[in-house]
C-alpha positions as CSV (number, residue, x, y, z in Angstrom):
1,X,-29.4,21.9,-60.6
2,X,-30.4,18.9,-58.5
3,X,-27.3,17.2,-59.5
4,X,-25.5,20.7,-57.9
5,X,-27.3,20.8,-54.9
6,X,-27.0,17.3,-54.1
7,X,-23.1,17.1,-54.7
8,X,-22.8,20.2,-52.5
9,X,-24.8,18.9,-49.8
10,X,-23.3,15.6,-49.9
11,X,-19.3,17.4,-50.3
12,X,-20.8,19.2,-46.9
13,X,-21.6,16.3,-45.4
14,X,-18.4,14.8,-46.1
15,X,-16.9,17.6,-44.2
16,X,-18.6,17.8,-41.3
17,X,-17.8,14.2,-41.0
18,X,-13.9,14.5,-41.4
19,X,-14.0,17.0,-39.4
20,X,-15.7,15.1,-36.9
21,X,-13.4,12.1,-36.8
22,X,-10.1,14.6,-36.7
23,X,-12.0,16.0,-33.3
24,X,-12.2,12.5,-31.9
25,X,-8.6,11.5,-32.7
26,X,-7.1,14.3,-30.9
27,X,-9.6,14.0,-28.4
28,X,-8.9,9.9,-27.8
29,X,-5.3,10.7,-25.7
30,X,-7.8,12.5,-23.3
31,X,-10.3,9.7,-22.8
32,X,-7.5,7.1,-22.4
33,X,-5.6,9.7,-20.2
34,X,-8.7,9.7,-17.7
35,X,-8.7,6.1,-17.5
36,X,-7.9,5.3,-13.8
37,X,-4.8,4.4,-12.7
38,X,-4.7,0.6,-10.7
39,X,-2.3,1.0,-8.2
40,X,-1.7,-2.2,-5.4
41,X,-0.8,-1.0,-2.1
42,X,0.5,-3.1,0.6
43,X,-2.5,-3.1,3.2
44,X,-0.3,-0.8,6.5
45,X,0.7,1.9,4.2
46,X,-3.6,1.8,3.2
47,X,-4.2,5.5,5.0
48,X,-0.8,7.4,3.8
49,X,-1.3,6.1,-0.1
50,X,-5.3,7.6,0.7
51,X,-3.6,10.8,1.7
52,X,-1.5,11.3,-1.5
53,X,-3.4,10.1,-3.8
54,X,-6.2,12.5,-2.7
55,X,-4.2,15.4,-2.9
56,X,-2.9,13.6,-6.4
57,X,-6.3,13.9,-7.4
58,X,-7.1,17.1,-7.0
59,X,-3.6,18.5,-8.5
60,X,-3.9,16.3,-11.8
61,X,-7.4,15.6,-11.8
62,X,-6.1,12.4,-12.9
63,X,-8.4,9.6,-11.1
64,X,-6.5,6.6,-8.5
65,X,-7.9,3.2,-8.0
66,X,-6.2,1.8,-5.0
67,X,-6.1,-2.1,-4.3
68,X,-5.6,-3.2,-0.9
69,X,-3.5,-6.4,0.4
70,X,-0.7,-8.6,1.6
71,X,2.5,-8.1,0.2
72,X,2.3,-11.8,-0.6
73,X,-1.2,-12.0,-1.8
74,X,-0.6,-8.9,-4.3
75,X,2.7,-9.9,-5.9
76,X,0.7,-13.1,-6.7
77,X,-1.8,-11.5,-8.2
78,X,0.4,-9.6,-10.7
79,X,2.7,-12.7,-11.7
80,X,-0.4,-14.0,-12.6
81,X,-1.9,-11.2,-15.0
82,X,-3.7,-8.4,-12.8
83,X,-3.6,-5.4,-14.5
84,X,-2.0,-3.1,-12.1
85,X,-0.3,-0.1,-12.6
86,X,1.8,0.5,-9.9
87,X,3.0,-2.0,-6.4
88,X,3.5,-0.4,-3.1
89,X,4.8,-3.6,-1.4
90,X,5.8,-3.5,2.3
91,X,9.3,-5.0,1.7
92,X,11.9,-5.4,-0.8
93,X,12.0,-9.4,-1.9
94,X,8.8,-9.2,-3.7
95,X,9.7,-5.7,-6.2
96,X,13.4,-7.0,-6.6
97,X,11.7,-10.3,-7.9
98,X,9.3,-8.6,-10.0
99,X,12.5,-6.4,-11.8
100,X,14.2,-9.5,-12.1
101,X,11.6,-11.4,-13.8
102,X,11.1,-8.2,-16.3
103,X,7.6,-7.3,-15.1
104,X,8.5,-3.8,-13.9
105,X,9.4,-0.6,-15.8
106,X,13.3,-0.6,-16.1
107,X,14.9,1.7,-13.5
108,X,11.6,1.9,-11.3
109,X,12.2,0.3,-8.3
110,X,12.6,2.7,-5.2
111,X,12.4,2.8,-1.7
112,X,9.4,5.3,-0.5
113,X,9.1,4.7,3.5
114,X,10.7,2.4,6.5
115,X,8.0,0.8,8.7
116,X,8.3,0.7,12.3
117,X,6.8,-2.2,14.5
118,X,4.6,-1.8,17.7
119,X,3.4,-3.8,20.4
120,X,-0.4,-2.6,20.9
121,X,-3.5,-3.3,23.0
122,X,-6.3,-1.6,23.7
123,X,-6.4,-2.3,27.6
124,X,-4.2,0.6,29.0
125,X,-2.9,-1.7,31.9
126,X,-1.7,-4.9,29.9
127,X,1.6,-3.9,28.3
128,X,4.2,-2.3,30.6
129,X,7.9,-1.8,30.3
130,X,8.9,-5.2,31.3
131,X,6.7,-6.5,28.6
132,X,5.3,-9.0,31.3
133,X,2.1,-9.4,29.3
134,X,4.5,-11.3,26.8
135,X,6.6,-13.0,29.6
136,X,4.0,-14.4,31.7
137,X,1.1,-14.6,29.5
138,X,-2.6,-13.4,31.4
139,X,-4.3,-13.4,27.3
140,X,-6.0,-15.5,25.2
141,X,-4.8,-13.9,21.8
142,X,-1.7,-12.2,20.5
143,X,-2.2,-10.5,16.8
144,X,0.3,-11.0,14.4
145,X,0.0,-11.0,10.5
146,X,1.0,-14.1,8.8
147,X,4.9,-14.0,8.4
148,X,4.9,-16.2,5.2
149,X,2.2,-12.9,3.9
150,X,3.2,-10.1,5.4
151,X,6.4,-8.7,5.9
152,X,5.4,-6.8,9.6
153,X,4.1,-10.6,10.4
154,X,7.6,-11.4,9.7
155,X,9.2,-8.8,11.7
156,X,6.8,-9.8,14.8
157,X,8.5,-13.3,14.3
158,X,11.5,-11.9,14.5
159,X,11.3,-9.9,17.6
160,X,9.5,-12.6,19.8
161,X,12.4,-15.0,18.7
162,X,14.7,-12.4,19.5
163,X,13.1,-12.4,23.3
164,X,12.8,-16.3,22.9
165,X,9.3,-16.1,23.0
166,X,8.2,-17.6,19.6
167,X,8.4,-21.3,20.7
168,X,6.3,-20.1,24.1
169,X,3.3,-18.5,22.7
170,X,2.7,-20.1,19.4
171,X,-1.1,-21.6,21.6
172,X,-1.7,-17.9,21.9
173,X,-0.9,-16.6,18.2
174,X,-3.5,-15.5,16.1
175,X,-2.6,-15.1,12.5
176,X,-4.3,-12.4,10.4
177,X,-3.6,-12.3,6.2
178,X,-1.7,-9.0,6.7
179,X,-1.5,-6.6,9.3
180,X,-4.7,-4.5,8.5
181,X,-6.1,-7.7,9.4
182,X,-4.1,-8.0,12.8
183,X,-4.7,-5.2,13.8
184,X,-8.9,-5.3,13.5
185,X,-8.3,-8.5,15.3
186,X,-7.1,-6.5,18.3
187,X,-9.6,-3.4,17.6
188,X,-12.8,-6.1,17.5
189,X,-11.6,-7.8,20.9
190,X,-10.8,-10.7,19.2
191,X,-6.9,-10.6,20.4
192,X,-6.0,-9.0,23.3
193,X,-3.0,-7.5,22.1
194,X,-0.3,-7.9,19.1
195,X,1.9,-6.4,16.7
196,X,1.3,-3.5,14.4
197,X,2.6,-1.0,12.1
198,X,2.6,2.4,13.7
199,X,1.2,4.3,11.1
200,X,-2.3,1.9,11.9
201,X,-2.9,3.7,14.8
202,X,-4.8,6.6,16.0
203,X,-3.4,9.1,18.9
204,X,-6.8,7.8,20.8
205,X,-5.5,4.1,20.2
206,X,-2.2,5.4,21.9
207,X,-3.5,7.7,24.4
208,X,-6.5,5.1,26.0
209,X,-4.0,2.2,25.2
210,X,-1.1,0.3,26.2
211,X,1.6,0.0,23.5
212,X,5.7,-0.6,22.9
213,X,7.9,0.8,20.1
214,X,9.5,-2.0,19.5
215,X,13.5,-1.3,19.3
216,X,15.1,-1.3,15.5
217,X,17.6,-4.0,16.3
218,X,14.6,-6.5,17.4
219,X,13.9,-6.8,13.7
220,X,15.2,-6.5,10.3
221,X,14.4,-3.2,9.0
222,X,10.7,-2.9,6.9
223,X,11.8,-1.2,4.2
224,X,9.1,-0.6,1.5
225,X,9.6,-0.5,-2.1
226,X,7.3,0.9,-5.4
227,X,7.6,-0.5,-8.8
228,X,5.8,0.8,-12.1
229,X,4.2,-2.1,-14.0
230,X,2.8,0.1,-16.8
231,X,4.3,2.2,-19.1
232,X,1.3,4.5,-18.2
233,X,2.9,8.0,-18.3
234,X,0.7,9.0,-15.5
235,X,1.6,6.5,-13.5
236,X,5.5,7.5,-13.8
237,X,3.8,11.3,-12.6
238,X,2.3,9.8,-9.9
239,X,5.0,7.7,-8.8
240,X,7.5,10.9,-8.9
241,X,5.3,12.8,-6.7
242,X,5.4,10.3,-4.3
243,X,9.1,10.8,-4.5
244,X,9.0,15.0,-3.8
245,X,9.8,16.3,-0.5
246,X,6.2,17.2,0.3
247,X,5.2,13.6,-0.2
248,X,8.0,12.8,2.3
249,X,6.9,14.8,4.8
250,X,2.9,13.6,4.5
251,X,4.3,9.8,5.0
252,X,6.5,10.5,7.6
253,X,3.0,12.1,9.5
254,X,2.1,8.6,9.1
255,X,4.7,6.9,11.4
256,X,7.1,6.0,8.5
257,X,10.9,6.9,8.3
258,X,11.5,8.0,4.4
259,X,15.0,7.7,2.8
């Protein structure tokens, strides 16, 4: 009878146990599911990639770590091993270069917005129509972020050479890593004045501030491309709802055109 009982307990056991392990596989796509996404985000698009991936968040429950940078600074990162998901870079040399070296998802690459360029200070008297604040300089400190970095450092080299002004105020430049950067130069007094992406400021930084939209032909359009690193399912979801007319609309709230 003992011999019984302890083969039924143990065949019980054995049960329970299977049972247990079938739970857990079908369970394990779940756990790796909720794993959060690592997505690198070029550092002026920092408050519209917030927006969606908020209202990602609460549609999909699915959970978004974002990483903040240069354009530069981030695609080194990745050709050196970061484990990112996803690139929102702020141009299109770096995701072109990152397709051709085969370190993207095939068929991923996309344009999501067009940056636009402003000339900003906080001093509501110092930029005027002529642009004599950049003509005849009265400032220590013009903001730019580093052209070789950033591609809106690039496109504020491009404008001032356009006006022949590059070569004139290099003793007044101020370089920041990327244009976050720049522009908390000019927030914490630290420039005077200098170029931004228009989706960095506030209506109280436009309405108690001096600023000019800096005319398209000035500069080579900013035109900002996504690439999928992963073959994360989720991150192909994500990436397509950044692509759906709703999305479109949020980013374009933030200063950007959107193709």
């Amino acid at each position: 009878m003992r011999d019984n009982s302890y083969r039924a307990e143990l065949y019980g056991f054995s049960k329970r146990y299977i049972a247990g392990l079938l739970l857990l596989f079908f369970l394990l796509p779940a756990v790796v599911s909720a794993a959060p996404l690592r997505i690198a985000v070029a550092s002026n698009f920092s408050s519209a990639i917030q927006a969606l991936s908020s209202q990602y968040e609460q549609q999909s429950g699915q959970q978004i770590d974002l990483i903040f940078g240069s354009t530069g600074k981030l695609y080194a990162q990745i050709i050196n091993g970061a484990p990112f998901d996803a690139f929102f870079a702020a141009d299109v040399e770096r995701p072109a270069l990152l397709e051709q070296e085969k370190r993207i998802q095939p068929d991923s690459r996309f344009t999501y917005a067009y940056g636009q360029l402003v000339l900003w200070s906080p001093d509501p008297q110092l930029i005027d129509a002529k642009l004599t604040a950049l003509s005849a300089p009265d400032f220590h400190h013009l903001a730019i972020a580093n052209p070789r970095l950033a591609p809106y450092g690039l496109a504020a080299q491009q404008v001032l050479e356009k006006l022949s002004l590059w070569t004139p105020l290099q003793s007044h430049l101020v370089r920041g890593e990327n244009i976050g950067q720049a522009y908390q130069f000019i927030r914490s007094g630290n420039a005077e004045l200098g170029f931004v992406a228009e989706s960095q400021l506030q209506p109280s930084d436009l309405a108690q501030g001096s600023y000019w939209q800096v005319p398209d032909h000035l500069y080579a359009p900013i035109e900002q491309q996504a690439v999928q690193l992963s073959n994360k399912e989720e991150v192909k979801d994500f990436l397509n709802y950044v692509r759906e007319d709703s999305s479109k609309q949020l980013i374009q709230q933030f200063g950007y055109r959107t193709p």
